[in-house]
C-alpha positions in Angstrom: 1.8 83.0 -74.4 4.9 81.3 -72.8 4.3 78.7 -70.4 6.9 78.4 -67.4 8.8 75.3 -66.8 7.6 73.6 -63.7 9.7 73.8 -60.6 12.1 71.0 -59.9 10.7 69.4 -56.3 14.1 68.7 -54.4 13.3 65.5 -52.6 15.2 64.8 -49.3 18.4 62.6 -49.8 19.1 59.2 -47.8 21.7 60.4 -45.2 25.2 59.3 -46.7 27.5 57.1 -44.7 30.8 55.8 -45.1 32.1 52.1 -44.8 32.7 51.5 -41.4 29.0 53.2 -40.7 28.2 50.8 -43.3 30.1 47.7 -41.8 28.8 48.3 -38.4 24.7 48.6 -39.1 25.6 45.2 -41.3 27.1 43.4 -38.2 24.3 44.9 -35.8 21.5 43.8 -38.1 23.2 39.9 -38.8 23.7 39.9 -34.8 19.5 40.6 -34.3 19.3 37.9 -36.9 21.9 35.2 -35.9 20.6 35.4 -32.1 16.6 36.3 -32.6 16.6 39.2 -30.8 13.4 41.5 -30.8 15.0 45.2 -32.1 14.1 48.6 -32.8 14.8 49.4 -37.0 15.3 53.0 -37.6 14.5 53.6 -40.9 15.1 56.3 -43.4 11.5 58.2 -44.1 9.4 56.0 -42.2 8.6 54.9 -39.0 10.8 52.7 -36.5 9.8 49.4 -37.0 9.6 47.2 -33.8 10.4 43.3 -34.2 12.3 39.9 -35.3 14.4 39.8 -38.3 13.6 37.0 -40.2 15.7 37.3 -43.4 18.7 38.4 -45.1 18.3 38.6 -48.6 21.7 39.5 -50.3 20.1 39.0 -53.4 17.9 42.0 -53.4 19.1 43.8 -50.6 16.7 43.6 -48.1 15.9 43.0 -44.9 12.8 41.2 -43.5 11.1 41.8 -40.4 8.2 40.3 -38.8 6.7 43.1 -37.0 3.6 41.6 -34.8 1.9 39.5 -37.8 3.1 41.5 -41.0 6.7 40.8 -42.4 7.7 44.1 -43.6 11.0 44.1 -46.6 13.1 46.9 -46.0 15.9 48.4 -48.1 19.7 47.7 -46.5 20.2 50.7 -47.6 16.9 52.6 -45.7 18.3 51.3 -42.3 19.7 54.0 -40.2 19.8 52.3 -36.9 19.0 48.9 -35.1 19.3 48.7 -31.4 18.3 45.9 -29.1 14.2 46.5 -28.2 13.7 47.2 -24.1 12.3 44.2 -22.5 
């Protein structure tokens, strides 16, 4: 009896960007975090994430944000978009 290999699943890839994609979410996300603004964080496979950004962690790449009580860490990478939250 031969057994079949089990189908490769092709998981969705992260959206690829270039530098100055790169270099402009970077300054967007320290601008929310230098001046405390609330913002909206698109992020990749998940839902938009409404709040503060608390910390930059260069260390391991993430980002914090306190979202109503809960401080969520999310990849640099994972961030698609962060605009300024409507008032």
């Amino acid at each position: 009896m031969m057994l079949s290999k089990p189908k490769k699943v092709k998981k969705s890839s992260r959206p690829t960007r270039d530098e100055f994609e790169m270099e402009e979410l970077g300054n967007a996300i320290e601008e929310a975090y230098r001046e405390k603004i609330e913002v909206i964080v698109t992020i990749w496979q998940r839902e938009p994430l409404k709040g503060k950004i608390t910390k930059l962690d260069g260390e391991t790449k993430t980002v914090h944000i306190l979202s109503e009580y809960e401080t969520h860490k999310v990849k640099f990478i994972d961030i698609l978009k962060v605009e300024s939250a409507p008032r």
